[in-house]
PDB file of N, CA, C and O in Angstrom:
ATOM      1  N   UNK A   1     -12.755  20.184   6.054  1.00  0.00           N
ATOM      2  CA  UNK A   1     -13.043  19.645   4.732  1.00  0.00           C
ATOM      3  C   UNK A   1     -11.920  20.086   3.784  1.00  0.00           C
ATOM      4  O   UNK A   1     -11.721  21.288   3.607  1.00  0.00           O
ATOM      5  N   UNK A   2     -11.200  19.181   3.187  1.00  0.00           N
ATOM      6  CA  UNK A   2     -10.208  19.446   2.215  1.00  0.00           C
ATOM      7  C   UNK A   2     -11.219  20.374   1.198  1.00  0.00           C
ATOM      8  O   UNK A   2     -12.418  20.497   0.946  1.00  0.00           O
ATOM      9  N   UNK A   3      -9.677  21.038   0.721  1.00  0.00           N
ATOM     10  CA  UNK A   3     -10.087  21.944  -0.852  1.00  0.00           C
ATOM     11  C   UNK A   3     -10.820  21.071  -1.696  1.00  0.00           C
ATOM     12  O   UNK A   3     -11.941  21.501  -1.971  1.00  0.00           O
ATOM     13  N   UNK A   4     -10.475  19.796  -2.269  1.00  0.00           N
ATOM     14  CA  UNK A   4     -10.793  19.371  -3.256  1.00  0.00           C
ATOM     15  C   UNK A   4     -12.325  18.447  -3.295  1.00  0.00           C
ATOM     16  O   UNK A   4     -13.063  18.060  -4.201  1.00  0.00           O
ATOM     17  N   UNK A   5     -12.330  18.360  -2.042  1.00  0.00           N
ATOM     18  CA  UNK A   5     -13.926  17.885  -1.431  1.00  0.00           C
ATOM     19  C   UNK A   5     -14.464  19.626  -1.565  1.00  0.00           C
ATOM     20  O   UNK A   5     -15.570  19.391  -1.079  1.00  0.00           O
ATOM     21  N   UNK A   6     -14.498  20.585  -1.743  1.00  0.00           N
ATOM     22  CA  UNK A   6     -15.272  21.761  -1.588  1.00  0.00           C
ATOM     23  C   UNK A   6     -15.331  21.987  -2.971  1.00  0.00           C
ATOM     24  O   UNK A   6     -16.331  22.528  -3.442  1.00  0.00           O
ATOM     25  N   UNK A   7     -14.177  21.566  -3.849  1.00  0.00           N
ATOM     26  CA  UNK A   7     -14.202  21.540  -5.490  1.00  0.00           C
ATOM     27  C   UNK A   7     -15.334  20.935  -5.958  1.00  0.00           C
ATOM     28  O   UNK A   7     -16.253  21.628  -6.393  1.00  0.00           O
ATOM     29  N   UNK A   8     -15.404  19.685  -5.930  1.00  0.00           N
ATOM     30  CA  UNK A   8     -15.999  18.522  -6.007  1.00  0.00           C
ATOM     31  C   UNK A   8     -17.701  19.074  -5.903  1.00  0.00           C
ATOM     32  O   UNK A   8     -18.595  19.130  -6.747  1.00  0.00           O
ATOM     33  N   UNK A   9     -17.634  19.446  -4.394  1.00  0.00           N
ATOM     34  CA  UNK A   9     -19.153  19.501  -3.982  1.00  0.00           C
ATOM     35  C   UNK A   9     -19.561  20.937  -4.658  1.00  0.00           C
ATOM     36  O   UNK A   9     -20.781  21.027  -4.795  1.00  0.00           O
ATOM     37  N   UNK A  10     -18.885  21.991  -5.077  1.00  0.00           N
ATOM     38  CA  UNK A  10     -19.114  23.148  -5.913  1.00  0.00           C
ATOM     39  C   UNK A  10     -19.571  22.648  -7.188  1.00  0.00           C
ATOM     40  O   UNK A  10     -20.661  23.070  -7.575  1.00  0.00           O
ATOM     41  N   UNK A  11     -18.932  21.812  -7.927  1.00  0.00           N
ATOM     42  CA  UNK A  11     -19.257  21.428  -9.131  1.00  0.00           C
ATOM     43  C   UNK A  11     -20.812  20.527  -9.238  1.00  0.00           C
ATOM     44  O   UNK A  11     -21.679  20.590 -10.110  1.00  0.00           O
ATOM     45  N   UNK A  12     -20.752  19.755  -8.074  1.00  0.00           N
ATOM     46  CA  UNK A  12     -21.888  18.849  -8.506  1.00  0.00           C
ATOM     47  C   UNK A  12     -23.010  20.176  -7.913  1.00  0.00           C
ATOM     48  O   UNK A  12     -23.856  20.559  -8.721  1.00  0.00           O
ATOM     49  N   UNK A  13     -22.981  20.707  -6.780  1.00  0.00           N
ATOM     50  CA  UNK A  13     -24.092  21.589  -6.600  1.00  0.00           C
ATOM     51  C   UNK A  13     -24.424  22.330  -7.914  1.00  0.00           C
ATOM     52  O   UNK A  13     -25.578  22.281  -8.340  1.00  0.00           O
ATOM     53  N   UNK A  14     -23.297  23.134  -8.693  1.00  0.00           N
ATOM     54  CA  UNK A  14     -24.133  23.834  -9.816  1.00  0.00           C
ATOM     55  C   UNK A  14     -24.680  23.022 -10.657  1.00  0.00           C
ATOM     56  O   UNK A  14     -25.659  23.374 -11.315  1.00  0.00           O
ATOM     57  N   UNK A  15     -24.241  22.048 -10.746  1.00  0.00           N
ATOM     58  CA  UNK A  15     -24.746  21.222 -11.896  1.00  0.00           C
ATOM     59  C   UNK A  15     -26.340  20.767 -11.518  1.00  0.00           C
ATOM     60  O   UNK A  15     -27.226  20.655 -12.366  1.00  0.00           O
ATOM     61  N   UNK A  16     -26.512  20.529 -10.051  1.00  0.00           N
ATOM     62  CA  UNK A  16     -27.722  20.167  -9.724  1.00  0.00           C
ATOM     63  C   UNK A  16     -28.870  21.483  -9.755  1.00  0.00           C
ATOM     64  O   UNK A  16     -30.087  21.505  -9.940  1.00  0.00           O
ATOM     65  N   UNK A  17     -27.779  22.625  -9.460  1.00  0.00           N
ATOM     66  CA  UNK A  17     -28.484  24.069  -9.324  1.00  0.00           C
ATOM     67  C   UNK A  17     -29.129  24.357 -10.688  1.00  0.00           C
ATOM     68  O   UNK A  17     -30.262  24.807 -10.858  1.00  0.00           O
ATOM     69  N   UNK A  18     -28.036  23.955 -11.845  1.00  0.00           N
ATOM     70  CA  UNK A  18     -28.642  24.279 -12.835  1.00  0.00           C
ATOM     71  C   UNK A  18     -29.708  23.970 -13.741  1.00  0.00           C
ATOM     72  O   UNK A  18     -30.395  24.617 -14.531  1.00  0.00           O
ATOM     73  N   UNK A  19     -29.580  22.047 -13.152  1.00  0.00           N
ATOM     74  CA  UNK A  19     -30.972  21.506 -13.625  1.00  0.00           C
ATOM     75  C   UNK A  19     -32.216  21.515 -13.377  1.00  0.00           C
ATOM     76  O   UNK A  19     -33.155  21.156 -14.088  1.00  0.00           O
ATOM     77  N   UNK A  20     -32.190  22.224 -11.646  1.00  0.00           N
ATOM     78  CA  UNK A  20     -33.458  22.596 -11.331  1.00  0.00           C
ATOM     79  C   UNK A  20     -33.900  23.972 -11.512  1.00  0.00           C
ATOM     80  O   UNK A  20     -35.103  24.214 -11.413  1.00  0.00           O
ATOM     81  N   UNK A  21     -32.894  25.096 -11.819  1.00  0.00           N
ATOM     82  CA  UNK A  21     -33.696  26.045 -12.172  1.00  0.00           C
ATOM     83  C   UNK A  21     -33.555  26.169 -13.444  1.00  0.00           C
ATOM     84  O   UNK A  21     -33.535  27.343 -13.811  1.00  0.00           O
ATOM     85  N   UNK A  22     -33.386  24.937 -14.736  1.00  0.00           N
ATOM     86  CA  UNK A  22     -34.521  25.017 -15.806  1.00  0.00           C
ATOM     87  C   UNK A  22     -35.806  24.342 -15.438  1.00  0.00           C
ATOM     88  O   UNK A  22     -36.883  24.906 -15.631  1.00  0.00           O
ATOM     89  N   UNK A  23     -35.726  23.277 -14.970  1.00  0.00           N
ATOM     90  CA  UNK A  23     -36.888  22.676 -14.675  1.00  0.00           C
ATOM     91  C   UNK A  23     -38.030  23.145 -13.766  1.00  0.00           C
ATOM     92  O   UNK A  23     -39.056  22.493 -13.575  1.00  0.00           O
ATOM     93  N   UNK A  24     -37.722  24.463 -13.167  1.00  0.00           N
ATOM     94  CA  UNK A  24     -38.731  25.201 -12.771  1.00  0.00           C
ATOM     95  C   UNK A  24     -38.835  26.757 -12.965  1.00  0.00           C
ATOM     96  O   UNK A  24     -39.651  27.531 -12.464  1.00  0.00           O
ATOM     97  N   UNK A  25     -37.865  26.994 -13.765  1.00  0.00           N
ATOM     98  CA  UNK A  25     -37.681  28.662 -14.533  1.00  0.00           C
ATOM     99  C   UNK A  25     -38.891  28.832 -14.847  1.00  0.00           C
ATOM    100  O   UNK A  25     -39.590  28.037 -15.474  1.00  0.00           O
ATOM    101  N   UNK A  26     -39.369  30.452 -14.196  1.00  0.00           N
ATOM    102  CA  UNK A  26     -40.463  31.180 -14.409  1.00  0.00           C
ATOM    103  C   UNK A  26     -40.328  31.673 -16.070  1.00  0.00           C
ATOM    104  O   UNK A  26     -41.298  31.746 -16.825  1.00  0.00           O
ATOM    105  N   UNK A  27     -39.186  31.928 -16.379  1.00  0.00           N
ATOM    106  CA  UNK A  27     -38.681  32.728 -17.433  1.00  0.00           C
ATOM    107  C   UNK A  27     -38.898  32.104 -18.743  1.00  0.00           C
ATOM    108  O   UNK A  27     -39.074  30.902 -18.939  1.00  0.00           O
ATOM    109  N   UNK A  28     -38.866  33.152 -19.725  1.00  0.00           N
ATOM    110  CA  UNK A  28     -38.773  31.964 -21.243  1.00  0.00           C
ATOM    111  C   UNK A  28     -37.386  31.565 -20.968  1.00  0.00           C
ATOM    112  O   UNK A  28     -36.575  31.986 -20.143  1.00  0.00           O
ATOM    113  N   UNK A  29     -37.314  30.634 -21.879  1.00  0.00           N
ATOM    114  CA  UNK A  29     -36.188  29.599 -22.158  1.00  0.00           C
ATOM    115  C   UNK A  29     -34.834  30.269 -22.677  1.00  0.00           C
ATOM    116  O   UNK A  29     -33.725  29.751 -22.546  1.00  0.00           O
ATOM    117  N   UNK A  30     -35.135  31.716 -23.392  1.00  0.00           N
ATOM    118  CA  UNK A  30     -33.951  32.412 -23.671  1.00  0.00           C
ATOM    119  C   UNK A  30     -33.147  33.058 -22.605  1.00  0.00           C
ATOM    120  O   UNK A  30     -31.957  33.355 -22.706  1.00  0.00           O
ATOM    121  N   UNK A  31     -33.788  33.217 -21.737  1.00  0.00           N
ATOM    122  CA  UNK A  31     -33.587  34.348 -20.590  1.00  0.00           C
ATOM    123  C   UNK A  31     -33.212  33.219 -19.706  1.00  0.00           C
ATOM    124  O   UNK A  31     -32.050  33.247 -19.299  1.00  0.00           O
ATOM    125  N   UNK A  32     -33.932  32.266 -19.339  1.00  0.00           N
ATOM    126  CA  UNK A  32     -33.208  30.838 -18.653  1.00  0.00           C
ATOM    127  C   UNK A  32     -31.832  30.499 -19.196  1.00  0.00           C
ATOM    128  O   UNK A  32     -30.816  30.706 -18.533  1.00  0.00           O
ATOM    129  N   UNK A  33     -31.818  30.067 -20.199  1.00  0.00           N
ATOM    130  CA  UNK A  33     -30.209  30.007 -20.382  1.00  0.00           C
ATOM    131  C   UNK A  33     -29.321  31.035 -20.419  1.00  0.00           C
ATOM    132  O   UNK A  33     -28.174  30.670 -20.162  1.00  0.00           O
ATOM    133  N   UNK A  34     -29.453  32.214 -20.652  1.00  0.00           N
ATOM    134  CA  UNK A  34     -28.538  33.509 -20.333  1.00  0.00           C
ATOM    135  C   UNK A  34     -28.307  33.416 -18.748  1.00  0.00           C
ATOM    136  O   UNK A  34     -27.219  33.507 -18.179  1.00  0.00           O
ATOM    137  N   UNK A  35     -29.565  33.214 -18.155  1.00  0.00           N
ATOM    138  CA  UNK A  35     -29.162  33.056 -16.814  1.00  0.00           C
ATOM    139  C   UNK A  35     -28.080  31.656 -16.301  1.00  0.00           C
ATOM    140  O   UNK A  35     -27.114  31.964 -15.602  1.00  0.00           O
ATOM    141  N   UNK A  36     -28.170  30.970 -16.468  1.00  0.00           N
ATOM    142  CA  UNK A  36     -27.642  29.366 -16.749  1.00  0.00           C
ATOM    143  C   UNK A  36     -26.293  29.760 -16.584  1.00  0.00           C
ATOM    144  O   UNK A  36     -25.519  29.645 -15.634  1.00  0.00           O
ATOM    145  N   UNK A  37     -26.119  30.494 -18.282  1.00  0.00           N
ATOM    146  CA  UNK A  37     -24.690  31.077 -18.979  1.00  0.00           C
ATOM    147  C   UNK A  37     -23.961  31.656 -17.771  1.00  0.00           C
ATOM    148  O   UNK A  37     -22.943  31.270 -17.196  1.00  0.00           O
ATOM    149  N   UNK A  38     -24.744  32.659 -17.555  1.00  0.00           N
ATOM    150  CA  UNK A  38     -24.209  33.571 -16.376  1.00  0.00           C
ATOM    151  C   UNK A  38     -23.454  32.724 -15.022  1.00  0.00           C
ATOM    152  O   UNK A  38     -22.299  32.749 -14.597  1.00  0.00           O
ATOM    153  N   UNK A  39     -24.497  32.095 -14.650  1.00  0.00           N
ATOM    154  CA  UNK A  39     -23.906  31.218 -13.372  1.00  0.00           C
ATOM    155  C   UNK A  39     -23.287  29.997 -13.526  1.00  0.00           C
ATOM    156  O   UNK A  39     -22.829  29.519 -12.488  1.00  0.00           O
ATOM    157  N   UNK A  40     -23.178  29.488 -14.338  1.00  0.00           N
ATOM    158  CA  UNK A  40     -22.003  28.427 -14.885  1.00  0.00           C
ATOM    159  C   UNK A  40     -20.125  29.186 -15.165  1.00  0.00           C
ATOM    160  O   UNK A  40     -19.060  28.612 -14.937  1.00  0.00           O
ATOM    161  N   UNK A  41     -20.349  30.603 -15.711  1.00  0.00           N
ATOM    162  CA  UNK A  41     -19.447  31.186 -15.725  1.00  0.00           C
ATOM    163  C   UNK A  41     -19.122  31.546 -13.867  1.00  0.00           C
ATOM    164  O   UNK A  41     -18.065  31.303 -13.285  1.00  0.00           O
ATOM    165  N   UNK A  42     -19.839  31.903 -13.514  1.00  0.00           N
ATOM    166  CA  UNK A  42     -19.464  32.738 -12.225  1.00  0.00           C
ATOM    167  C   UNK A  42     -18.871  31.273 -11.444  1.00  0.00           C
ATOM    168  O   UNK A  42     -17.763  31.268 -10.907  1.00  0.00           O
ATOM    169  N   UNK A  43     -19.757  30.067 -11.464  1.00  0.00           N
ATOM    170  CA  UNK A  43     -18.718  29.042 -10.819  1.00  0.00           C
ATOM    171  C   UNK A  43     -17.535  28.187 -11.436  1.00  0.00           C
ATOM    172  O   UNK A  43     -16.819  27.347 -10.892  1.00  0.00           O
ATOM    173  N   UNK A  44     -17.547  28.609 -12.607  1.00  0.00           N
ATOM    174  CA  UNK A  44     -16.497  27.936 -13.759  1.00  0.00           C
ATOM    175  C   UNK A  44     -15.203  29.016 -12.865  1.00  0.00           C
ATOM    176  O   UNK A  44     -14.370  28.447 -12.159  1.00  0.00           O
ATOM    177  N   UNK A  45     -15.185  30.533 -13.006  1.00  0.00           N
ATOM    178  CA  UNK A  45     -14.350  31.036 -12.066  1.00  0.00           C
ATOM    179  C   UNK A  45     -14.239  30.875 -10.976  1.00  0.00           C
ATOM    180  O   UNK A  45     -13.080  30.981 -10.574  1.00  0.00           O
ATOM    181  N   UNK A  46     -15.340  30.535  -9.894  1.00  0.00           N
ATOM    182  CA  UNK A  46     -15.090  29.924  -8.409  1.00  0.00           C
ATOM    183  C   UNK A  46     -14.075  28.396  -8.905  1.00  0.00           C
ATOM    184  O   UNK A  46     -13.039  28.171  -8.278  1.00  0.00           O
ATOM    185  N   UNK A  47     -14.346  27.813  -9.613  1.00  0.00           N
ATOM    186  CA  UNK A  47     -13.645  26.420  -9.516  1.00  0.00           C
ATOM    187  C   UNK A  47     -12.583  27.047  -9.943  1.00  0.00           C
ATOM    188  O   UNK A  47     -11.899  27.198  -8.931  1.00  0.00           O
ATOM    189  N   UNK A  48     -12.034  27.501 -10.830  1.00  0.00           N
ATOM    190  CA  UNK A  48     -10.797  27.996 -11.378  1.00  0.00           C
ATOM    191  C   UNK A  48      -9.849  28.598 -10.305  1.00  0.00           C
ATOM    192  O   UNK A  48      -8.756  28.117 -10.003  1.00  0.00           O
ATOM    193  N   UNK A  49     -10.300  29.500  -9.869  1.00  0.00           N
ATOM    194  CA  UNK A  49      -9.800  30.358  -8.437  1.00  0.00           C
ATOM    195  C   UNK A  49      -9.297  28.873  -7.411  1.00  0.00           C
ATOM    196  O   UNK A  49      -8.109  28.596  -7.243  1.00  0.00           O
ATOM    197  N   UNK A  50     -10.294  28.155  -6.890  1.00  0.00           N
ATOM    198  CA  UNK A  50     -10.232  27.357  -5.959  1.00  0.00           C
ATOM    199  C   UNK A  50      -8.746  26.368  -6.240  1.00  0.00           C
ATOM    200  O   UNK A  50      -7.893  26.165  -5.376  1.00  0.00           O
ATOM    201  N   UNK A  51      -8.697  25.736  -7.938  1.00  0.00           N
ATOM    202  CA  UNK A  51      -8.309  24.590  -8.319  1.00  0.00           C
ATOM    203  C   UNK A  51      -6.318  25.438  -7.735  1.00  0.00           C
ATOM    204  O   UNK A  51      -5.428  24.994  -7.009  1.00  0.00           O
ATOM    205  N   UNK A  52      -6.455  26.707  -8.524  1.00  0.00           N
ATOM    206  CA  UNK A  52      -5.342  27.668  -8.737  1.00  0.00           C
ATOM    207  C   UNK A  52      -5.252  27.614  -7.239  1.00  0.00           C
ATOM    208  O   UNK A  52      -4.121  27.143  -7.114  1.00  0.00           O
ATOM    209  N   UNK A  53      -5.780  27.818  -5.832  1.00  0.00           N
ATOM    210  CA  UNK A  53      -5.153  27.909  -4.904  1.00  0.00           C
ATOM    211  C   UNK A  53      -4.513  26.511  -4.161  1.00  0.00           C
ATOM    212  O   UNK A  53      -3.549  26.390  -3.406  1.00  0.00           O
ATOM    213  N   UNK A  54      -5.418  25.570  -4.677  1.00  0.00           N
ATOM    214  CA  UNK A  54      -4.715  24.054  -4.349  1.00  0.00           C
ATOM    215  C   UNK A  54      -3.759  23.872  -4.989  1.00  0.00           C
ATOM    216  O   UNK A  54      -2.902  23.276  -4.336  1.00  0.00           O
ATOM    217  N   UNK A  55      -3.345  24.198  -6.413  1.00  0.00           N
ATOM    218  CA  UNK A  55      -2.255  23.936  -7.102  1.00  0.00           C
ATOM    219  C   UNK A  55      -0.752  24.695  -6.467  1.00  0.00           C
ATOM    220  O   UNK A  55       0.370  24.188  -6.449  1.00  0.00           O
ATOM    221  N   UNK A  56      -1.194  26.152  -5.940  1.00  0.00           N
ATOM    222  CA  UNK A  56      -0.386  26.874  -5.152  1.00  0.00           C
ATOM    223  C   UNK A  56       0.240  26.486  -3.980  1.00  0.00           C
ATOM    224  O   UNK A  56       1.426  26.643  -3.688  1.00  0.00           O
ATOM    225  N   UNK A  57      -1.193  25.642  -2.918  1.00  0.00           N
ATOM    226  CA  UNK A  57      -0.571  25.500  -1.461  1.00  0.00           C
ATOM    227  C   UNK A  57       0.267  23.933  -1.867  1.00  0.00           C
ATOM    228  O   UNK A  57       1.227  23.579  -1.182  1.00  0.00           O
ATOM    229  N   UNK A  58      -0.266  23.021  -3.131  1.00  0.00           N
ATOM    230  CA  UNK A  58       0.527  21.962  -3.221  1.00  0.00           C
ATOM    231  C   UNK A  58       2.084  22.098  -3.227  1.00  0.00           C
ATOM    232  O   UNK A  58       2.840  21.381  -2.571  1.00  0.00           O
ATOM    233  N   UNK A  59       2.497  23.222  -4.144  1.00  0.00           N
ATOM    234  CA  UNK A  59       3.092  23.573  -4.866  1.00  0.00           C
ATOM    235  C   UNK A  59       4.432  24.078  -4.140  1.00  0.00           C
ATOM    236  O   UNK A  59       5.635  23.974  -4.381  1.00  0.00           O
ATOM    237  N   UNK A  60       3.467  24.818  -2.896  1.00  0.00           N
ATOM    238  CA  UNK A  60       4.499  25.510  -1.492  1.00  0.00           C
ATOM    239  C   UNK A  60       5.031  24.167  -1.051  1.00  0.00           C
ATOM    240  O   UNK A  60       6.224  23.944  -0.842  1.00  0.00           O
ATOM    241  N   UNK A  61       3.966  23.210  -0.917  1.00  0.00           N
ATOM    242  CA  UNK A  61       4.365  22.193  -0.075  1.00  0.00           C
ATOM    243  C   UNK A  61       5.717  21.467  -0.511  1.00  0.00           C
ATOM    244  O   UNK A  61       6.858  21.615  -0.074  1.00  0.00           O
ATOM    245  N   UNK A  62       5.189  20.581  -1.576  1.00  0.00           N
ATOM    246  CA  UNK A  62       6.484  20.092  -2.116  1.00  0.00           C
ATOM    247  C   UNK A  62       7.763  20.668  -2.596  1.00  0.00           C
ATOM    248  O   UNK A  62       8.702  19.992  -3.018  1.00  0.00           O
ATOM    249  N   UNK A  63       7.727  22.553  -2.463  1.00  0.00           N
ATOM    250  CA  UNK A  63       8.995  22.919  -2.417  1.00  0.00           C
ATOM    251  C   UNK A  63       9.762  22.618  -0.916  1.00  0.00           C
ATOM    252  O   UNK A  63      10.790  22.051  -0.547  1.00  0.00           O
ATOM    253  N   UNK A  64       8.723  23.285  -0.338  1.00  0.00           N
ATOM    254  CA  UNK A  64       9.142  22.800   1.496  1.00  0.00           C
ATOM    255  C   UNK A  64       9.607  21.188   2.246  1.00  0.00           C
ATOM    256  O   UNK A  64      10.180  20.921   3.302  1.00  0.00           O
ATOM    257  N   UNK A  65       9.059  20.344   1.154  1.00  0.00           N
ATOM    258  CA  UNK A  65       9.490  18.904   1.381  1.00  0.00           C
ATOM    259  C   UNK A  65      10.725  18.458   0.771  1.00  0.00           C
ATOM    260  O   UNK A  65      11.532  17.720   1.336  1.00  0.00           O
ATOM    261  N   UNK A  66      10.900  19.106  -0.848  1.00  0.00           N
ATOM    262  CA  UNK A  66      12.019  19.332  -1.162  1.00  0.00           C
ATOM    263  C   UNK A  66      13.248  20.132  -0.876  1.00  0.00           C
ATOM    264  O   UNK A  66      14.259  19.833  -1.512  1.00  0.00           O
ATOM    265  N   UNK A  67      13.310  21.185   0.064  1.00  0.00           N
ATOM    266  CA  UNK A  67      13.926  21.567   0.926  1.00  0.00           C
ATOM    267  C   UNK A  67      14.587  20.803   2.033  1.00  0.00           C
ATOM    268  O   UNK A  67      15.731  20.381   2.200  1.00  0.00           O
ATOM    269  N   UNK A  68      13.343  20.762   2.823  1.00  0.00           N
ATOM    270  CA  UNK A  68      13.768  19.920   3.933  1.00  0.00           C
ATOM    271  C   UNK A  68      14.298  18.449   3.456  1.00  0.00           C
ATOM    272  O   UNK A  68      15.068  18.027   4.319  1.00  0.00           O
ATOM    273  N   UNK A  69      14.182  17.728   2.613  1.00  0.00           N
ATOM    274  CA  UNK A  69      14.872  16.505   1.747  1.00  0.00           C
ATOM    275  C   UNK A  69      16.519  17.326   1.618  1.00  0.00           C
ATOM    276  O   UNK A  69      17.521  17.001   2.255  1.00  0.00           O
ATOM    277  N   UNK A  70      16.446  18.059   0.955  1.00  0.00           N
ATOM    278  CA  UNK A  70      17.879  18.388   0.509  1.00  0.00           C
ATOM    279  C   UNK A  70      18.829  18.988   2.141  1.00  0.00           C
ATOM    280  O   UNK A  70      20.040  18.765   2.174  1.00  0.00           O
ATOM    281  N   UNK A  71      18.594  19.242   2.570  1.00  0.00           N
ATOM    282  CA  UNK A  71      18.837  19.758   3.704  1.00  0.00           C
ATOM    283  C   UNK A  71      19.719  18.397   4.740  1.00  0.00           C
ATOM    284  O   UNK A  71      20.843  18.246   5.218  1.00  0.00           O
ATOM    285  N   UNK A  72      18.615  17.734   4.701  1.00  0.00           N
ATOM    286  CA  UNK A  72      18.787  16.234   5.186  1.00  0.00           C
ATOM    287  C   UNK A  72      19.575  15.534   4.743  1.00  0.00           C
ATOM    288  O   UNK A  72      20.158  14.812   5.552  1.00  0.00           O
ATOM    289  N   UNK A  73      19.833  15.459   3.736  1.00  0.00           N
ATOM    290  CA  UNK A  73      20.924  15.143   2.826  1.00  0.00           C
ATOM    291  C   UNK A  73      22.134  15.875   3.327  1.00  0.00           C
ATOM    292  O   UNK A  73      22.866  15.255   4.098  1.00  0.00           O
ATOM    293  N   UNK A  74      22.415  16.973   3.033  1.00  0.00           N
ATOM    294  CA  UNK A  74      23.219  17.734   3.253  1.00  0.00           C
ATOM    295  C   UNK A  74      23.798  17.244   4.184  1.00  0.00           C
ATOM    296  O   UNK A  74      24.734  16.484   3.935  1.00  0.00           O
ATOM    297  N   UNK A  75      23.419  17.528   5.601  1.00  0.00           N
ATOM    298  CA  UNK A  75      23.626  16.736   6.673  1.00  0.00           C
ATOM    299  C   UNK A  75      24.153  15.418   6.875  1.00  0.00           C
ATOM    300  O   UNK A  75      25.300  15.077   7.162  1.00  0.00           O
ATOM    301  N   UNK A  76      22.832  14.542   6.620  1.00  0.00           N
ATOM    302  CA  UNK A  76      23.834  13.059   6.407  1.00  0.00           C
ATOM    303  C   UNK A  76      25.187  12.848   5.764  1.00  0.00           C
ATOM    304  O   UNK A  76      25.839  11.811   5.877  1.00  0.00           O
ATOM    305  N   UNK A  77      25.659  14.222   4.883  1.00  0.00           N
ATOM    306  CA  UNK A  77      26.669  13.621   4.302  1.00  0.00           C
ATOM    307  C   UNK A  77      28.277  14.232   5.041  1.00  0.00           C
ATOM    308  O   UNK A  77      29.449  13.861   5.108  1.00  0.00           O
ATOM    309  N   UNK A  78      27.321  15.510   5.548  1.00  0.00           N
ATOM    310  CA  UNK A  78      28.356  15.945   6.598  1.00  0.00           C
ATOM    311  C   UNK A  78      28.843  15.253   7.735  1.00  0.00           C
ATOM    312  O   UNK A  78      29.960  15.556   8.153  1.00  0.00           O
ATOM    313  N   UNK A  79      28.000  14.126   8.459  1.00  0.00           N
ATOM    314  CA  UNK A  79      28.304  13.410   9.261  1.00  0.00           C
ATOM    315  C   UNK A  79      28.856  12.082   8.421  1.00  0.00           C
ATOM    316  O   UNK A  79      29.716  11.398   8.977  1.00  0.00           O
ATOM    317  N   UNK A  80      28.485  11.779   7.377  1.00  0.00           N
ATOM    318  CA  UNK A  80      29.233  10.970   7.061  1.00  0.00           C
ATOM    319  C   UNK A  80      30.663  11.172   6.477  1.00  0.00           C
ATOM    320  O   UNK A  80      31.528  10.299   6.404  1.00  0.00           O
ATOM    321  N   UNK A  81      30.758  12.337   6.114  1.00  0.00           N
ATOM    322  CA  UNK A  81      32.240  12.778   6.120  1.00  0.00           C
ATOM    323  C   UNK A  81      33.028  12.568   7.632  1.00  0.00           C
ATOM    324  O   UNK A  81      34.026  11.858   7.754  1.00  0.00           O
ATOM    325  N   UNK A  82      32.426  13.278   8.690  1.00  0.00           N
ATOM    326  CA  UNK A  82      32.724  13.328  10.087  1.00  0.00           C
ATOM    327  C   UNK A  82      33.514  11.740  10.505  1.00  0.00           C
ATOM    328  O   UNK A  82      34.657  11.527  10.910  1.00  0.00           O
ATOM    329  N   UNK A  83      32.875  11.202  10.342  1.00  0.00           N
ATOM    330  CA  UNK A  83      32.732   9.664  10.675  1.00  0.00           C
ATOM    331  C   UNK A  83      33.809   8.994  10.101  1.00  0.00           C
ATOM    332  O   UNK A  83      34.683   8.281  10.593  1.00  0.00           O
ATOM    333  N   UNK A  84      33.579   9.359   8.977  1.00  0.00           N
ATOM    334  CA  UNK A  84      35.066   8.562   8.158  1.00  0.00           C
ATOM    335  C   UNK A  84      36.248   9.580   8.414  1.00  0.00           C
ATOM    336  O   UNK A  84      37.330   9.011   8.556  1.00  0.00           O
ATOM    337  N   UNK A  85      36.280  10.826   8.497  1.00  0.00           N
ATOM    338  CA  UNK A  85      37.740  11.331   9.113  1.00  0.00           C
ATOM    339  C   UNK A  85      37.900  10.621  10.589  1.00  0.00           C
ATOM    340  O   UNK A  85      38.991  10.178  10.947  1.00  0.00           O
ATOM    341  N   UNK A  86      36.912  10.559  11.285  1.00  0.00           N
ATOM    342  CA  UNK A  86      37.656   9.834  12.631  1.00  0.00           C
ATOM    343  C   UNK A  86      37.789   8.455  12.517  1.00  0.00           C
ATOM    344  O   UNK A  86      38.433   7.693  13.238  1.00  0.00           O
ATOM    345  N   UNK A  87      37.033   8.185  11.422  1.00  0.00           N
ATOM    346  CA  UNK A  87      37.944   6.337  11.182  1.00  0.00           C
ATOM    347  C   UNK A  87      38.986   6.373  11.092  1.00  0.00           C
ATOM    348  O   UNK A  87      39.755   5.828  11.884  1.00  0.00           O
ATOM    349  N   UNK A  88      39.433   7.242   9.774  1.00  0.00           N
ATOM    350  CA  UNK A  88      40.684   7.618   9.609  1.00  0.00           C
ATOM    351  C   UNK A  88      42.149   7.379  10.483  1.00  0.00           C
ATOM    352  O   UNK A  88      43.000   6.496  10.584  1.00  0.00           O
ATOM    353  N   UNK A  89      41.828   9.015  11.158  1.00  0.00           N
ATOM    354  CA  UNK A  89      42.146   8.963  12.413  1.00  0.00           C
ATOM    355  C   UNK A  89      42.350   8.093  13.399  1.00  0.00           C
ATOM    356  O   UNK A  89      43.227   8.230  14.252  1.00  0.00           O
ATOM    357  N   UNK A  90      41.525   7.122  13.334  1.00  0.00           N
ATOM    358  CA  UNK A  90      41.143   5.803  14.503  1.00  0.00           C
ATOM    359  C   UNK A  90      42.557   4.923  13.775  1.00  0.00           C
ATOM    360  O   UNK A  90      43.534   4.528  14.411  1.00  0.00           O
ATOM    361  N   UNK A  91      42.358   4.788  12.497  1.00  0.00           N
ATOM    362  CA  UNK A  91      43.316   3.655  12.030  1.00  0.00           C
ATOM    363  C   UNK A  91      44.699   4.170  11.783  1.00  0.00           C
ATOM    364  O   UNK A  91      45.465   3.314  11.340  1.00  0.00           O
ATOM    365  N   UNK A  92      45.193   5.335  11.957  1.00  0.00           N
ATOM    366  CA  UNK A  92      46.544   5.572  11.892  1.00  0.00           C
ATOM    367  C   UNK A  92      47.457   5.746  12.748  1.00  0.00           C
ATOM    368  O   UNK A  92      48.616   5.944  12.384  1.00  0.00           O
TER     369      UNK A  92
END
């Protein structure tokens, strides 16, 4: 399961978590939402943490693609130097 499908399904679970335990909180209503407060924060930081490590492994990635791009380059141009000195060569 991708990160962002585990994002996704984190968010809608609290949201569902949270509507059912007002709708069946033993507690008064003050103490229900402190609790609420509490666990909206604790997954507001799970999503935060999560979003921050997808942004990271993206982040590796497209340096590593941009690498290997430049690299490739590099190359192609070394052989295309190659190529045209032995044209060169070929025609003199």
């Amino acid at each position: 399961m991708s990160k962002i499908n585990i994002l996704i399904s984190v968010v809608i679970g609290s949201f569902i978590g949270a509507l059912f335990g007002v709708l069946y909180a033993p507690e008064k209503g003050e103490k229900t939402r402190k609790q609420i407060s509490k666990k909206s924060d604790e997954y507001s930081d799970l999503v935060k943490a999560e979003f921050d490590d997808f942004v990271k492994t993206m982040r590796k990635k497209y340096e590593s693609a941009l690498d290997d791009t430049e690299k490739i380059i590099t190359k192609g141009k070394s052989k295309a130097e190659d190529l045209r000195n032995e044209v060169k060569k070929a025609l003199k």
